[in-house]
Backbone bond lengths (Angstrom), bond angles and torsions (degrees), N, CA, C in turn:
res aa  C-N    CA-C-N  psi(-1)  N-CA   C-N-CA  omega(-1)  CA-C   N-CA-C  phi
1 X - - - 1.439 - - 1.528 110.63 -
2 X 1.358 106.49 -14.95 1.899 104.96 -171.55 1.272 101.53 -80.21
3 X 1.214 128.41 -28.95 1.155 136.95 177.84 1.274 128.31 -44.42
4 X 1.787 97.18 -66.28 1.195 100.83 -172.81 1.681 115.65 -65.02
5 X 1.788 101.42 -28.58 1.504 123.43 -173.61 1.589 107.85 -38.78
6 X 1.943 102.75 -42.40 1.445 116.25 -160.93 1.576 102.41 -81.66
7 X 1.434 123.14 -14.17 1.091 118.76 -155.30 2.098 90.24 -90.50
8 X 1.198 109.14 -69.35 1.452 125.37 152.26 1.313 107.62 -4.60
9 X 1.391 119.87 -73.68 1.395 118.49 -176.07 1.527 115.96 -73.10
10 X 1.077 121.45 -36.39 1.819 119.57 157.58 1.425 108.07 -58.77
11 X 0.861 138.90 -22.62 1.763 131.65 -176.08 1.929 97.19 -100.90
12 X 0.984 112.94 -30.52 1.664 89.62 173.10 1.590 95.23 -93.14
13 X 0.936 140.98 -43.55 1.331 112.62 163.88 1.767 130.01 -48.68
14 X 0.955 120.47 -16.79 1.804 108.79 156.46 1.200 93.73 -99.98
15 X 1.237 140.91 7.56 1.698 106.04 162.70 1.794 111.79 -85.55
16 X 1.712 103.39 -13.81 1.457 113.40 -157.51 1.815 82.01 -72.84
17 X 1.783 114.81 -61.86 1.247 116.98 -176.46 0.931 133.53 -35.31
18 X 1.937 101.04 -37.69 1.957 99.58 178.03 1.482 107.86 -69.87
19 X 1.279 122.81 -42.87 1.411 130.70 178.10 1.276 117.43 -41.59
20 X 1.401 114.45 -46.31 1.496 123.12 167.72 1.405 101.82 -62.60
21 X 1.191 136.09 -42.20 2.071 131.69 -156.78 1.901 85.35 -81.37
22 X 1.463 123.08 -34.05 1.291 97.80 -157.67 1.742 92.16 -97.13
23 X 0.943 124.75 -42.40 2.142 110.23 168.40 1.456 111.48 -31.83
24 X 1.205 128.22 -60.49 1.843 129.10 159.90 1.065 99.35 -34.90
25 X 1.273 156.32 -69.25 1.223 128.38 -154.36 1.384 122.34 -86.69
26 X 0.967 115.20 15.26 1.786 122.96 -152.39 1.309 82.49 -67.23
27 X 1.256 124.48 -47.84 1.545 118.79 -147.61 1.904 113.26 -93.64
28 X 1.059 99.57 30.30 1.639 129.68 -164.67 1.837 105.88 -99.05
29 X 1.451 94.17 -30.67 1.501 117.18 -166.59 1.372 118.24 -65.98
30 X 1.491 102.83 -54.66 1.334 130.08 175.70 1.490 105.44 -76.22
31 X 1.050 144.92 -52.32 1.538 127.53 158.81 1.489 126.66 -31.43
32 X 1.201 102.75 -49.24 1.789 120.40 -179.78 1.386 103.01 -74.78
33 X 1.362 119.18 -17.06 1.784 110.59 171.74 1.395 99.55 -80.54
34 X 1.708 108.29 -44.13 1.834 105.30 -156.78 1.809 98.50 -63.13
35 X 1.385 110.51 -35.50 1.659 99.85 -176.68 1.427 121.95 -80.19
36 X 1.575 99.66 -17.03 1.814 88.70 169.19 1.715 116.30 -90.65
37 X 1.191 104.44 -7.65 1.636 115.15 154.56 1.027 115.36 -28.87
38 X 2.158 94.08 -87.81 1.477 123.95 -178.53 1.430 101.97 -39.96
39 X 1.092 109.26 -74.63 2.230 104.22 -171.39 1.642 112.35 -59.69
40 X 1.468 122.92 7.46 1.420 99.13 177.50 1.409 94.23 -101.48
41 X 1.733 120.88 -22.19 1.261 117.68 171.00 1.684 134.24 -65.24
42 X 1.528 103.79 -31.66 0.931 105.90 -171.68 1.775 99.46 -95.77
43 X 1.231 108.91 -14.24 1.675 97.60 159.94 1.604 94.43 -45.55
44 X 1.620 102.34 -83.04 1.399 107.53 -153.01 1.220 120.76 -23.36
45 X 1.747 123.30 -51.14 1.041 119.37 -144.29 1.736 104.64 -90.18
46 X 1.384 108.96 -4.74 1.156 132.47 153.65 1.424 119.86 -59.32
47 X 1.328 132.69 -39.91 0.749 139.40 -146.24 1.839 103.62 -120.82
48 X 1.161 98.65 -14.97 1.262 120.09 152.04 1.375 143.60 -65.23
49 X 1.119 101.73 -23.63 1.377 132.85 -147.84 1.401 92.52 -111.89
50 X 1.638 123.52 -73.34 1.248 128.25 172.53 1.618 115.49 -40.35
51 X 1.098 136.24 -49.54 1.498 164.38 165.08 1.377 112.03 -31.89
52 X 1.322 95.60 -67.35 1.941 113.01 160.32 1.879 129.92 -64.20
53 X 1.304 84.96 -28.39 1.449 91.43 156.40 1.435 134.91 -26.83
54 X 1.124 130.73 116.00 1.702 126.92 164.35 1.612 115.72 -5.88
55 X 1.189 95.67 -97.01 1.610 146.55 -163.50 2.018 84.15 -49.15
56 X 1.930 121.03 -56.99 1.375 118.41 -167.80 1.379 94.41 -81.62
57 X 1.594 134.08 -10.45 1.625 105.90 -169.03 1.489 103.25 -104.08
58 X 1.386 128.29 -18.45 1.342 129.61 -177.06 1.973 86.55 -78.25
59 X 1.362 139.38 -31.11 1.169 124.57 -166.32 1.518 93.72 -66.20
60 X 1.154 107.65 -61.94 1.557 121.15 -163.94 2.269 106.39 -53.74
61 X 0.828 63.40 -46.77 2.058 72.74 163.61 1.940 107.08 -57.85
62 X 1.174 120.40 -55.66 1.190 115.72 -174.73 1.199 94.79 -66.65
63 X 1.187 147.48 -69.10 1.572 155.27 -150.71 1.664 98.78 -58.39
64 X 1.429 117.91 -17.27 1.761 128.68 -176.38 1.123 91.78 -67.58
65 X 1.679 89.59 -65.02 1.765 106.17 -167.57 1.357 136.33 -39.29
66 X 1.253 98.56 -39.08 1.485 116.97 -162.78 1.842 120.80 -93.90
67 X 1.754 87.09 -28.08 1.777 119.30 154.29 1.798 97.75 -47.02
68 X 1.489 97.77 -74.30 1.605 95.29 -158.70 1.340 123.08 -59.68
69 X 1.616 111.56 -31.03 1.298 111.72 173.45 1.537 119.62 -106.91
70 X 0.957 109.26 52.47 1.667 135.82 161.74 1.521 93.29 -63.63
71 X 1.556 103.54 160.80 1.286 120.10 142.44 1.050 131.85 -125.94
72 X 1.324 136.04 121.72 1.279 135.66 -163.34 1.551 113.75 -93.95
């Protein structure tokens, strides 16, 4: 029975440790949101930018054009 007793008490002790490794990181979470924020914004506004472009908005205008007066 001591055995198993010792085994029991070594296994809730690494569960106590992981518990401790994963509370430290809690605050890991919220960083990794604020930077995939920042880069989904600055895609956008990137991506905005290209979009608004001369040269990409007169393309995107013909491609309207040429949609609407299709014939089906």
């Amino acid at each position: 029975m001591h055995g198993l007793e010792g085994r029991v008490r070594d296994l809730t002790d690494r569960v106590h440790r992981l518990a401790g490794r994963l509370r430290r990181d809690t605050g890991m979470v919220t960083s990794e949101y604020a930077m995939g924020i920042i880069a989904a914004v600055a895609f956008a506004v990137l991506l905005y930018e290209v979009v608004t472009s001369g040269q990409v908005k007169t393309e995107l205008q013909n491609i309207v054009k040429r949609a609407l007066s299709a014939r089906t």
